[in-house]
C-alpha positions in Angstrom: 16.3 40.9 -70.6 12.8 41.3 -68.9 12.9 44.2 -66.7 9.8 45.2 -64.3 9.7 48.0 -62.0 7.7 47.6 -59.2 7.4 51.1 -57.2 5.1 52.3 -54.7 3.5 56.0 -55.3 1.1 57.5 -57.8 1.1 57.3 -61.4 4.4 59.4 -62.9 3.9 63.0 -62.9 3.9 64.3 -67.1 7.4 65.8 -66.7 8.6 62.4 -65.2 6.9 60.6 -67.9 7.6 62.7 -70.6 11.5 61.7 -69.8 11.0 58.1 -69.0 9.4 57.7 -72.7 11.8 59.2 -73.9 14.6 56.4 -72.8 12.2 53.6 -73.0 12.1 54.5 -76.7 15.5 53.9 -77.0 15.6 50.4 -75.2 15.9 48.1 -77.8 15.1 43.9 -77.6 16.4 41.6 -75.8 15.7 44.8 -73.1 12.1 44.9 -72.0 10.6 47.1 -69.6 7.5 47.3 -67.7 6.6 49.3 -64.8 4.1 48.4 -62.3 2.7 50.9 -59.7 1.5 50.0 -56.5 -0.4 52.3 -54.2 0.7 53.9 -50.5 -0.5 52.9 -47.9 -2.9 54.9 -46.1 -0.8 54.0 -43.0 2.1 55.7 -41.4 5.4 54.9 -40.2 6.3 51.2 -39.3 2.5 50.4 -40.3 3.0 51.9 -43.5 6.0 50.4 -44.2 4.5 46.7 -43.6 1.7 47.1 -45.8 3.6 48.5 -48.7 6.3 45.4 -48.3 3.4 43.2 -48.0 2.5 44.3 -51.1 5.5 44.4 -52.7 6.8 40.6 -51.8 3.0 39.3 -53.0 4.3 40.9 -56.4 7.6 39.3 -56.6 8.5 36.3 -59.1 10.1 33.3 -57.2 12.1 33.3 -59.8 13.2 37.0 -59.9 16.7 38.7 -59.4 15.6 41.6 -57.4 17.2 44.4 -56.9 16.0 47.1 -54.0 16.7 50.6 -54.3 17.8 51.9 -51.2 20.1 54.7 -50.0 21.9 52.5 -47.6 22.7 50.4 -50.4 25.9 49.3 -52.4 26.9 52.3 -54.5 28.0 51.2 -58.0 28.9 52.9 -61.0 26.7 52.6 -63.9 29.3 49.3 -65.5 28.6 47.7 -62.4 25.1 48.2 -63.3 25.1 46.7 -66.4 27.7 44.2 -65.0 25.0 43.4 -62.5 22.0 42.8 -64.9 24.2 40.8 -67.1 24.6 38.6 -64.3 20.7 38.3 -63.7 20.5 37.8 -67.7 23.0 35.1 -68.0 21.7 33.0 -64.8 17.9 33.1 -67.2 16.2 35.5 -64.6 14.3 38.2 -64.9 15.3 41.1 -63.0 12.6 43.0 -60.6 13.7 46.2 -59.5 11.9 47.9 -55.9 11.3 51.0 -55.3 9.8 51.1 -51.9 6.9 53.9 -50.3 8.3 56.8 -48.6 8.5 55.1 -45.3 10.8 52.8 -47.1 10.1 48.8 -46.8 10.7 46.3 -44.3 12.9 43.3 -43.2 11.3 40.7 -45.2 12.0 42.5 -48.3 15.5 43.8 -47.7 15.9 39.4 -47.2 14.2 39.2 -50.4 16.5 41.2 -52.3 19.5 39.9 -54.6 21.2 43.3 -54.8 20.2 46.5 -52.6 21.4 49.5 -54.6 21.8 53.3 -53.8 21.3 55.8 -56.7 23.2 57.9 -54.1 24.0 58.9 -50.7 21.6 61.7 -51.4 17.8 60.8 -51.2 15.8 61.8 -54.2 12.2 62.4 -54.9 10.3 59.1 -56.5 9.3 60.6 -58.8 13.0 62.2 -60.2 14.1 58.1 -58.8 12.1 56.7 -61.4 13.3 58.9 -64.7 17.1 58.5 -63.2 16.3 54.6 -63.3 15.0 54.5 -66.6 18.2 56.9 -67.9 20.4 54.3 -65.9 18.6 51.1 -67.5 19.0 52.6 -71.1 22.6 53.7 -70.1 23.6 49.9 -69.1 22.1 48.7 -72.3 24.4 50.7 -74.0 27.5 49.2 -72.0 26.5 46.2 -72.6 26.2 46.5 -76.1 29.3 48.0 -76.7 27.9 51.3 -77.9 29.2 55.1 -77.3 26.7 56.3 -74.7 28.3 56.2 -71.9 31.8 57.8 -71.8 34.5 56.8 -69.3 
């Protein structure tokens, strides 16, 4: 399953990418992750938020299940998760997962979306977004696969 990440901000801080490697190590084939980083805008508010989901929506896949991480989202648990992604998988596409600028993102992209998701009702830091993602990506793999990670 061909995972991208597409998240505005700055490159991840060592202590965030210390812990992402450390689950991407464990991610094993047909799971395959790639994250792609795409700058804030130098913009605030509403004009911020336009220019980063103009950004984001030129670097989405037609073809892509995309899921946007948002804290109004739909809070699932993390076998939904991987109950989710296996959907994506078995319908052939890839899955794209958004993780908008601090202003958040617009309109077009919350259209654009397949699945809006909230971590939480809580809002996090990106950066600590990002290493719960990747825990939460390795975590469904595990599901999915049958395996004792994740405990009920």
């Amino acid at each position: 399953m061909s995972v991208r990440i597409l998240a505005v901000g700055k490159k991840h801080e060592s202590w965030v990418a210390d812990g992402i490697a450390r689950y991407e190590k464990r991610l094993k084939k047909p799971m395959d992750l790639a994250w792609q980083l795409l700058p804030h805008s130098a913009r605030e508010g509403e004009h911020a938020r336009a220019e980063e989901s103009e950004r984001i929506l030129a670097k989405l896949d037609r073809g892509a299940f995309v899921v946007l991480l948002d804290e109004r989202g739909t809070n699932v648990d993390s076998p939904g998760l991987a109950a989710t992604l296996r959907g994506a998988q078995d319908a052939g596409r890839a899955v794209t997962i958004v993780i908008g600028g601090a202003y958040g993102v617009d309109a077009r992209v919350h259209e654009r979306a397949d699945f809006v998701w909230s971590l939480s009702k809580l809002v996090f830091p990106h950066q600590m977004v990002r290493l719960i993602l990747a825990e939460q990506l390795y975590r469904a793999q595990e599901i999915l696969a049958g395996r004792p990670y994740h405990h009920v």
